[in-house]
C-alpha positions as CSV (number, residue, x, y, z in Angstrom):
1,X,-68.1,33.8,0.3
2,X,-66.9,31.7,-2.5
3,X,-69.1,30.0,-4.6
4,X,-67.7,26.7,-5.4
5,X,-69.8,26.1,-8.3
6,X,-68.2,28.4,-9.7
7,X,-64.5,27.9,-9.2
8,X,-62.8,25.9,-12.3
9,X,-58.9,24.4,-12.6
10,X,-58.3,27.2,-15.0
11,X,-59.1,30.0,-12.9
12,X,-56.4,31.8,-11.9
13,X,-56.5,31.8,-8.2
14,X,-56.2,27.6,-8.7
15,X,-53.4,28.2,-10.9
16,X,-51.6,30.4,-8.5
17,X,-52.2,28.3,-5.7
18,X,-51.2,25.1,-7.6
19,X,-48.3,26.8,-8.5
20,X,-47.5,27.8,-5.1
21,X,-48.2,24.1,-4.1
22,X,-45.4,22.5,-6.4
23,X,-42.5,25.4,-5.6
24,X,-43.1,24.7,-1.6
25,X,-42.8,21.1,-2.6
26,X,-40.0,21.7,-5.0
27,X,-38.2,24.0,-2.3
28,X,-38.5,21.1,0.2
29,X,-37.1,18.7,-1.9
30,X,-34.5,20.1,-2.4
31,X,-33.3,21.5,0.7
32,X,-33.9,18.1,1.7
33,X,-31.1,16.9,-1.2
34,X,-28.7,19.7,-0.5
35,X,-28.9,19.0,3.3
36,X,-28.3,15.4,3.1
37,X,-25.1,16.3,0.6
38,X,-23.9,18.2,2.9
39,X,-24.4,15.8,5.7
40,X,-22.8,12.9,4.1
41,X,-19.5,14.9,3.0
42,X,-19.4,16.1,6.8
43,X,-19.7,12.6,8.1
44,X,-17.4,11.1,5.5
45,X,-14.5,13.7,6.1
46,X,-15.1,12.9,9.7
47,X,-14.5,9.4,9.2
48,X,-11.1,9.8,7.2
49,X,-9.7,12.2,10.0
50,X,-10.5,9.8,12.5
51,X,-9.2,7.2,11.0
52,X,-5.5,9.3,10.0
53,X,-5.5,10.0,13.9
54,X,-5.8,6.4,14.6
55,X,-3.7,5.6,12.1
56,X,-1.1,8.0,13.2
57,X,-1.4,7.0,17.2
58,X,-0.9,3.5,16.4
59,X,2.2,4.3,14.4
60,X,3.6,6.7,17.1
61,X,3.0,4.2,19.8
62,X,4.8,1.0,17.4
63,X,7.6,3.8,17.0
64,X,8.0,4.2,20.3
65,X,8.1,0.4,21.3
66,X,10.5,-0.5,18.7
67,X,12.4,2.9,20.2
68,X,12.5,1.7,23.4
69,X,13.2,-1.7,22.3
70,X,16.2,-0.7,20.3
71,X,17.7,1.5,22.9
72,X,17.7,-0.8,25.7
73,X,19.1,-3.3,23.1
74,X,22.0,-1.2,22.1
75,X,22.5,-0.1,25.9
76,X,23.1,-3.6,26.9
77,X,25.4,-4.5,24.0
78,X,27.3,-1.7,24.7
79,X,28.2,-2.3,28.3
80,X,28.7,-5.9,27.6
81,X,31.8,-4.9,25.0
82,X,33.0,-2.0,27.3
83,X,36.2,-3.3,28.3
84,X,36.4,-1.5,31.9
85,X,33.1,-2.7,32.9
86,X,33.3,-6.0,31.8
87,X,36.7,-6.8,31.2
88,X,35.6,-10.7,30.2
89,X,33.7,-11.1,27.2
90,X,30.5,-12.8,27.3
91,X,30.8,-14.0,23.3
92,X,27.4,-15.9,23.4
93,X,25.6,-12.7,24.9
94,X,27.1,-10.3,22.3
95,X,25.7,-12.8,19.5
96,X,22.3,-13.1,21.0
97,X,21.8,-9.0,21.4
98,X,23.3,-8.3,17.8
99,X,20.6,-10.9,16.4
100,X,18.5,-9.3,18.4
101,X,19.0,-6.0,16.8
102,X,19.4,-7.1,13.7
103,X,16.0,-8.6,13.8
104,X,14.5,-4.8,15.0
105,X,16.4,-3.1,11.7
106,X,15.3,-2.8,8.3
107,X,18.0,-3.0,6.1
108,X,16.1,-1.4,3.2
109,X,16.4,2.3,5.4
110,X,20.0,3.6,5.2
111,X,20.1,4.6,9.0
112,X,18.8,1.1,9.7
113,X,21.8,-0.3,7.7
114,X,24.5,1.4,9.4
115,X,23.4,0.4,12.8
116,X,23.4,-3.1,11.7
117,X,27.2,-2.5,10.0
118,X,28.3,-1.1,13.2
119,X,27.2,-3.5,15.4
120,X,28.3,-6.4,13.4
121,X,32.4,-4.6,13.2
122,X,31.7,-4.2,17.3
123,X,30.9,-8.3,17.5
124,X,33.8,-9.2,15.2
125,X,36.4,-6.7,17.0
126,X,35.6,-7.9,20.3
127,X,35.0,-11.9,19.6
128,X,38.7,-11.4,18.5
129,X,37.5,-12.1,14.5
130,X,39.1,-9.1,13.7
131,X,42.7,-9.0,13.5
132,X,45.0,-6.3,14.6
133,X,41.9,-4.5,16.7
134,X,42.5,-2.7,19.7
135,X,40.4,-1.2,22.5
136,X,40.2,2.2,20.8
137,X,38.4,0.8,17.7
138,X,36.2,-0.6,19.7
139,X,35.9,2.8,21.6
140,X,35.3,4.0,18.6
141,X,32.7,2.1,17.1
142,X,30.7,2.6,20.2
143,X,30.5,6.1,19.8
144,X,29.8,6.0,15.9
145,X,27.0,3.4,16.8
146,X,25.5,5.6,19.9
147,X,25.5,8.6,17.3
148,X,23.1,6.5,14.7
149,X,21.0,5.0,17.1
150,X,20.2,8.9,18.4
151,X,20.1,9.6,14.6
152,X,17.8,6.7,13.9
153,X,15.6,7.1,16.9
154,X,15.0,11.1,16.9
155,X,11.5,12.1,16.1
156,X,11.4,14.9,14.2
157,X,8.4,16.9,13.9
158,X,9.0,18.2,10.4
């Protein structure tokens, strides 16, 4: 048995054990750091790919809106200047769906520019605004202006 009375702080059993003591305490500690690090980079890089996938869904799903939107738009224009399927011009129609796609464009992207070029030449040749036009300009300009919408509205996945 130990004899208490006889055991001091510097005897070097105490010492050893103290020692022991403060590196268990020291190991915890820092574990304890190193795993909450480690924990907070995880959960933070977590957090910024969630939000780039949300991020990236919402602008895939406005893309395909203002796709849809634009087609259909275009569609409708289209039949309403083809000359055998409508051979009488509805003038105030024409106007209303070339605002209408106007309003969808954004001038400052080049694609988005010609469209609106092309269907402002279709609204003068066939409201007669532009002289010496014939059907085949139109024609034309129908198939230059179906050609940049596909352009304009093709996803790539680059």
């Amino acid at each position: 048995m130990l004899d208490e009375g006889n055991v001091s702080a510097t005897d070097p059993v105490v010492i050893a054990s103290m020692i022991t003591v403060v590196g268990m305490v020291f190991v915890a500690a820092c574990s304890g750091l190193v795993q909450w690090s480690v924990t907070k980079r995880l959960i933070s890089s977590e957090a910024d790919r969630v939000k780039l996938q949300l991020k990236s869904e919402f602008n895939l799903r406005q893309f395909e809106t203002w796709r849809a939107g634009l087609q259909g738009a275009v569609a409708e224009l289209l039949a309403l200047t083809d000359f055998e399927a409508s051979p009488t011009l509805d003038s105030q129609k024409i106007a209303r769906l070339i605002l209408k796609i106007e309003l969808m464009l954004d001038t400052d992207i080049e694609s988005h520019s010609h469209i609106g070029s092309l269907i402002s030449e279709i609204g003068l040749h066939t409201n007669g605004w532009r002289e010496g036009s014939d059907v085949n300009d139109v024609m034309c300009l129908q198939t230059a202006l179906l050609n940049a919408v596909r352009r304009a509205t093709h996803l790539s996945v680059e």
